[in-house]
Phi, psi and omega in degrees: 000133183278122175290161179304146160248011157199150190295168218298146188003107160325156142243001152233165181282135170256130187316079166337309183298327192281324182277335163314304223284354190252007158282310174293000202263320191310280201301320184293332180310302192281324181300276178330311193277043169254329197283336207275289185309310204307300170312315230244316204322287219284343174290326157315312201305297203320315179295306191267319191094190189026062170317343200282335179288342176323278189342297194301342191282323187241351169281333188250014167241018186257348197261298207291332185288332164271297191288003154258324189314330160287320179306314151281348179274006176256001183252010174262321181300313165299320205243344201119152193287315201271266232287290163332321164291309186287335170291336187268312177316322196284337176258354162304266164337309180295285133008277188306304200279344164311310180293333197274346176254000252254155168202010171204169172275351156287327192269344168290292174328299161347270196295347147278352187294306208281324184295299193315316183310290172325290208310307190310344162271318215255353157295338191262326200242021153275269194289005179263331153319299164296342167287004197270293180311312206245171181276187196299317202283353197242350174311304186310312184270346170288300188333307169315315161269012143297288186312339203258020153287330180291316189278314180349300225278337236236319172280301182273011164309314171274344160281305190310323167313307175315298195270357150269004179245333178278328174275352204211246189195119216302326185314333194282331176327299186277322185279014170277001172278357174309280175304342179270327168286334177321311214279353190271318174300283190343295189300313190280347179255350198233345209237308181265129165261098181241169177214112174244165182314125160263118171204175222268143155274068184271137171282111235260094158266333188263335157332292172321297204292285185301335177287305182322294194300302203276337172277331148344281169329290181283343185281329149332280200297286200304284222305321202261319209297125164109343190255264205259017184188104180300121207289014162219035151284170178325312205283294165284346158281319137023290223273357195270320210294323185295331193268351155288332174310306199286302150352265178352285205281012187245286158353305159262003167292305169312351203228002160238343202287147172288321192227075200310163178275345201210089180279093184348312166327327181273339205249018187277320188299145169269002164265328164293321168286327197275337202291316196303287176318324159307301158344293176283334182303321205255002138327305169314293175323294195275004162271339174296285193321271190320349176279314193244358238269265240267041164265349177292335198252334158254347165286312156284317170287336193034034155315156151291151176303340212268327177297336193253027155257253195339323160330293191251016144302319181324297209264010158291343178258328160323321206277312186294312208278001135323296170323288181317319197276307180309349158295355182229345166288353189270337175275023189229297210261339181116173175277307179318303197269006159264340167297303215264317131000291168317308222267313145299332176293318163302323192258348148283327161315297181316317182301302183311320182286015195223352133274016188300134174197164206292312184357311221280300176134160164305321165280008169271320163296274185346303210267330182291313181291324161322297190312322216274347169269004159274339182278328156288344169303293165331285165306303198295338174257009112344290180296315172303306172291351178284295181313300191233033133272012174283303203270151161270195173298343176285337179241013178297306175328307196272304210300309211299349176278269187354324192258354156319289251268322196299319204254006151256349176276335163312293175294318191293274153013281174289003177285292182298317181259333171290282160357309168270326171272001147312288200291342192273304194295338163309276187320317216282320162335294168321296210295335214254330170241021159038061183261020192068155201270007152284005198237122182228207165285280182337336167303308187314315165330309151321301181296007183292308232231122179294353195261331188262015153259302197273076137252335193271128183300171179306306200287333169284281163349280175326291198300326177284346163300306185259028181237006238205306197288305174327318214244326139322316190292325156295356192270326191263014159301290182317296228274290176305314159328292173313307185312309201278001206255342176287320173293304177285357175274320204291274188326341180262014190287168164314110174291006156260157171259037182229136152290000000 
């Protein structure tokens, strides 16, 4: 099906430039702030207190932000791009300035709960605008300056924390997003023009209602499970049985509902199913790399943070400029064979990370992180635009939330199962070199840090090195798996560009 190239009829033009920059400005806000946040956490810690709480600072806004984001790209489909937008930012903000006001780490959390809510709107319907504005042919290279906000917010996320926390106040962290979303509101209220139908609504609320509770529900369990919740206590099963009820029962909802919240009908395209699954594979990928990257490089290699910072700028910076270059490859070659670019580029990243050894050196990771953001650049905007030249405009909102919303369950998933097998081959080690029951997983914690390595003896030191390396090195088995298993979801995409 050929798509609309812009959403229904204007009645007046809306200035594309001002309304690009005043998206990207949106989007760059909700990008920056984990990297942002990141930099500042230990001084919050310092201010607030309830160090037990860290973790949860950056889990609730990553919870509210997955579990609303299908939920606003269908209410943008309904109601308009621009009111659904402005409502999510305006709960952003609002968000932002609370934590800046913030006097304990629950009322920080509370109030990251309200920024994430906010976020779920403004990724999915930032790019589902450009999918309204530009045509199919100028869609490719916008997408491309959409992307290249994320590594902006991911190299300068951590210098700015840095200089508002040494210079200002952490607080300041969260309130530079005031003026800078103001000014994204301005823009998106005086410069874009739609004109949508006005007619009666039904609205999915219990659709709505079961996708919250049951993705709420598994984004607990992956954030927790194995942590703060042992997976095979009450709890977490509890927490599984509500989010299959809540499937189920979202599922048959969906499928009577007059106006569904998730219209099943968009998962028929096959560009659309292979881009989403694919999605969620390469969601995986890349919570492996930013997660464990720079504990390989400063635990095992025993670099400083800042060189194993440097590891993963590399694919911040592959990743827009990939993006730029898959915008104009996509009008010559096509979606398919710019996917599948993408798609080898993961599985030499993968490679790399899996010949990964302290030998090799920091810059064998850096060229490994490189690969794996030319290979995400290539694909995710290959997929989106692919998503919304598939769909017209009454359904652009949700699939474009839909291939987010996948590569963020994604990232949650892959949290949870590297993770887990990180942690089992470490504990299994430990137990194996009979190092005593003072030397635990938290112990590890030390070879991160050059002052909590000489507190640990040599012999300890090693051995905790090669239970660290042992337990990577399975993490980036997974990680080559995943690449090759993204490359072959890819090869079943359509060779035309039409469905």
């Amino acid at each position: 099906m050929e798509a609309h190239t812009s959403i229904a009829p204007n009645q007046k033009t809306s200035k594309r430039p001002l309304v690009l920059a005043s998206i990207m400005l949106a989007m760059f806000l909700a990008a920056i702030e984990a990297t942002i946040v990141s930099t500042a956490m230990p001084s919050i810690v310092a201010a607030l207190g309830g160090f037990s709480l860290y973790s949860w600072v950056f889990s609730a806004y990553l919870l509210t932000n997955a579990s609303t984001v299908l939920i606003f790209g269908k209410l943008s489909d309904l109601f308009g791009r621009k009111p659904i937008f402005l409502i999510g930012i305006s709960l952003f903000l609002t968000g932002s300035l609370l934590c800046g006001f913030a006097t304990s780490m629950t009322t920080l959390i509370v109030f990251r709960f309200l920024q994430g809510i906010g976020a779920g709107a403004l990724m999915p319907i930032a790019s589902t605008i450009v999918g309204d504005l530009y045509t199919k042919e100028e869609r490719a290279q916008i997408q491309g300056y959409l992307s290249s906000v994320w590594g902006i917010s991911a190299v300068t996320g951590p210098a700015l924390g840095g200089f508002f926390v040494d210079y200002l106040n952490w607080r300041y962290v969260f309130w530079m997003n005031l003026p800078l979303g103001v000014l994204a509101i301005i823009g998106v209220v005086w410069f874009f023009h739609e004109n949508v139908e006005k007619k009666s609504h039904s609205i999915d609320f219990a659709g709505s209602a079961l996708l919250m509770i049951g993705i709420s529900s598994l984004m607990v369990l992956l954030v927790e499970g194995g942590i703060g919740i042992p997976w095979q206590s009450p709890l977490a099963i509890g927490l599984l049985l509500i989010f299959g009820i809540c499937l189920i029962g979202f599922y048959i909802q969906e499928k009577r509902a007059l106006d569904p919240m998730m219209p099943f009908s968009i998962w028929e395209y096959r560009s659309i199913t292979i881009a989403n699954v694919t999605s969620l594979i390469t969601g995986m990928i890349l919570i492996g790399v930013s997660s464990y990257l720079p504990a390989f490089v400063q635990g095992v290699m025993g670099m400083s943070a800042t060189v194993a910072g440097f590891t993963l700028t590399t694919m911040s910076i592959g990743w827009p400029v990939s993006s730029m270059i898959a915008g104009r490859l996509l009008l010559k070659i096509g979606f398919r064979a710019t996917s599948l670019i993408g798609g080898v580029a993961l599985v030499v990243g993968g490679l790399f990370f899996f010949l990964l050894s302290p030998d090799k050196g920091p810059v064998w990771a850096a060229i490994g992180s490189f690969f794996i953001g030319i290979g995400m650049g290539m694909s995710t905007t290959s997929f989106i635009v692919s998503i919304q030249s598939t769909v017209d405009w009454k359904t652009r909102g949700i699939a474009t939330a839909s291939n987010m919303f996948m590569r963020s369950i994604g990232s949650a998933i892959g949290a949870a199962i590297l993770g887990g097998v990180l942690n089992s081959v470490i504990q299994t080690t430990i137990e194996e070199k009979q190092l005593g029951e003072s030397v635990t997983l938290d112990t590890v914690n030390q070879l991160l840090d050059k002052e909590g390595r000489a507190n640990l003896s040599s012999s300890t030191q090693v051995a905790l090195k090669e239970a660290l390396t042992l337990g990577l090195h399975q993490v980036y088995l997974g990680l080559l798996v995943l690449a090759v298993i993204s490359l072959v979801l890819i090869l079943f995409l359509p060779k035309g560009e039409k469905t």
